[in-house]
N, C-alpha and C positions, 0 to 999 in steps of 0.2 A: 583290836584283833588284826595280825598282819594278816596279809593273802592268803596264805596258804593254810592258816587256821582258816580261817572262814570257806575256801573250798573243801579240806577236809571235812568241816560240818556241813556243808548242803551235799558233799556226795553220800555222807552217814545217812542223812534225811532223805535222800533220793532210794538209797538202798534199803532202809525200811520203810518207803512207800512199796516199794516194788517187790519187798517179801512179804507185806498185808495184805496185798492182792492175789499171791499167789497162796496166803495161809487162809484166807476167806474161802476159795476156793477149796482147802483139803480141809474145810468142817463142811464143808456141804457133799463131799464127796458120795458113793455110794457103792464104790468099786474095789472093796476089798478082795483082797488075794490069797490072805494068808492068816493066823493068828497063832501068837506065836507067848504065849501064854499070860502075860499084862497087858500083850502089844500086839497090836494087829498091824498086817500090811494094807497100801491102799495103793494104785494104779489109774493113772488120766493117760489119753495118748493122745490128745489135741488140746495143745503141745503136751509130749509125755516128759511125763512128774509120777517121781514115787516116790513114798513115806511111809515110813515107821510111826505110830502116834499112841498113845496110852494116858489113861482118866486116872484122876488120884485115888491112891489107897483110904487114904484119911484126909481130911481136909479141917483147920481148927480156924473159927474167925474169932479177933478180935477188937474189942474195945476200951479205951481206958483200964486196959490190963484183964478186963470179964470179955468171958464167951459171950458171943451173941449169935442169934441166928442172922444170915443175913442171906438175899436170893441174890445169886449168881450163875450169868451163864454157864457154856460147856467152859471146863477146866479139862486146858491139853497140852501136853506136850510132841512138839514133834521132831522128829527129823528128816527132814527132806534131801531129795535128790532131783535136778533140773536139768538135764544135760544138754540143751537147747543154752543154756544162759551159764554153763558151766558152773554149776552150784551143785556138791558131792558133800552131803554131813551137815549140811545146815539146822542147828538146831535153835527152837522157837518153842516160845509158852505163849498159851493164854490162859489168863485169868479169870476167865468170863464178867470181867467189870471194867473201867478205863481204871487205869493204875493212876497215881497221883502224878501229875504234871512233874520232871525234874529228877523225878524218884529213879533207882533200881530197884531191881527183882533178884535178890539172893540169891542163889543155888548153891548147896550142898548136898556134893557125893563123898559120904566117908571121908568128910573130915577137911576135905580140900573145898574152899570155897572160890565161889566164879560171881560178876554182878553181869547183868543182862538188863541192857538199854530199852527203854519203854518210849513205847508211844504207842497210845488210845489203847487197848487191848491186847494189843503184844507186847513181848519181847525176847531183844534177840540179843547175842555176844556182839563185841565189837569189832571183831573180824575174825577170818577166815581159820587162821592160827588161833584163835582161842575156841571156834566150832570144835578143832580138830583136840585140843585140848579137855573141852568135855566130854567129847566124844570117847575117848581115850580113858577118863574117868571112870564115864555112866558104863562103861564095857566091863570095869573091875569092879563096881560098888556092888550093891545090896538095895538101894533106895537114894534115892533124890528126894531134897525135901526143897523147895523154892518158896520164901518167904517173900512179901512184898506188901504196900501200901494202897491202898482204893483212894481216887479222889475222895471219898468222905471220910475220910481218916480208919478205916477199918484197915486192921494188922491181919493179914490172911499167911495158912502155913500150909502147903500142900505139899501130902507125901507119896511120891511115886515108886511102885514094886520096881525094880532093873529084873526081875526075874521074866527070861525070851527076850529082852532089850537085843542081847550079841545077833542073835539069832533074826529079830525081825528088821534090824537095821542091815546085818549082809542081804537079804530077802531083796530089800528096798533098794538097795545097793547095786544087788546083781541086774535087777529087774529093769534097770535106767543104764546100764551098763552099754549100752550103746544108743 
């Protein structure tokens, strides 16, 4: 691995340390603002952060091709706004499980698919231009479904409403706007 791959991947690594700590943060949250019919808005002002966030419509786990039940945390999707660290559309899932080590996390809006870099319970796009790229999607779709892998080999498919998606991300938007 020359240099500059290898700084490429520890600032990847540095950057999803430092959106886990702030996505830890907006599940504990409790300052919503708005709801905005899937999607609610939520509000921190030290430091101020706003998001957009929404739980799945349907959720299907599997195993060796059978459903199974399986317990899993909050299942979420968000999109965040940081204006202190200049982060505008960041968009993040959790699973509520650690995804399998190496794996993505599919995303499909209407037909166009996106993968999303995992580590321990998240995941996020691989940059800035691709946030803006789903962003750009999830605004035209109907639903987001994000399939992925659980360290114990369970196949999880979550289906998320975009119905108030446009709506709760300008909210989130405006809200961090300075």
């Amino acid at each position: 691995m020359n240099m500059k791959s290898y700084l490429a991947r520890i600032g990847l690594t540095v950057g999803l340390a430092l959106a886990a700590s702030a996505a830890l943060a907006q599940a504990d949250s409790t300052n919503r603002v708005a709801v905005e019919t899937a999607w609610a808005v939520f509000v921190e002002n030290d430091p101020k952060e706003c998001w957009s966030v929404s739980s799945p419509k349907q959720t299907v786990n599997t195993r060796d091709g059978r459903v199974v039940a399986v317990r899993r945390g909050d299942i979420l999707m968000f999109v965040s706004f940081r204006p202190g660290s200049g982060t505008a559309g960041e968009v993040s899932f959790t699973g509520g499980y650690p995804f399998a080590p190496g794996s993505t996390v599919k995303l499909d809006v209407g037909g166009t698919a996106f993968d999303l870099f995992v580590d321990g319970e998240w995941a996020w796009p691989a940059s800035n231009e691709e946030d803006a790229k789903i962003v750009a999607a999830l605004r035209r779709g109907s639903e987001a479904v994000l399939t992925a892998r659980s360290a114990r080999g369970t196949q999880t498919e979550d289906t998320f409403s975009l119905f108030g998606f446009t709506a709760a991300m300008d909210e989130a938007g405006k809200r961090c706007a300075n």
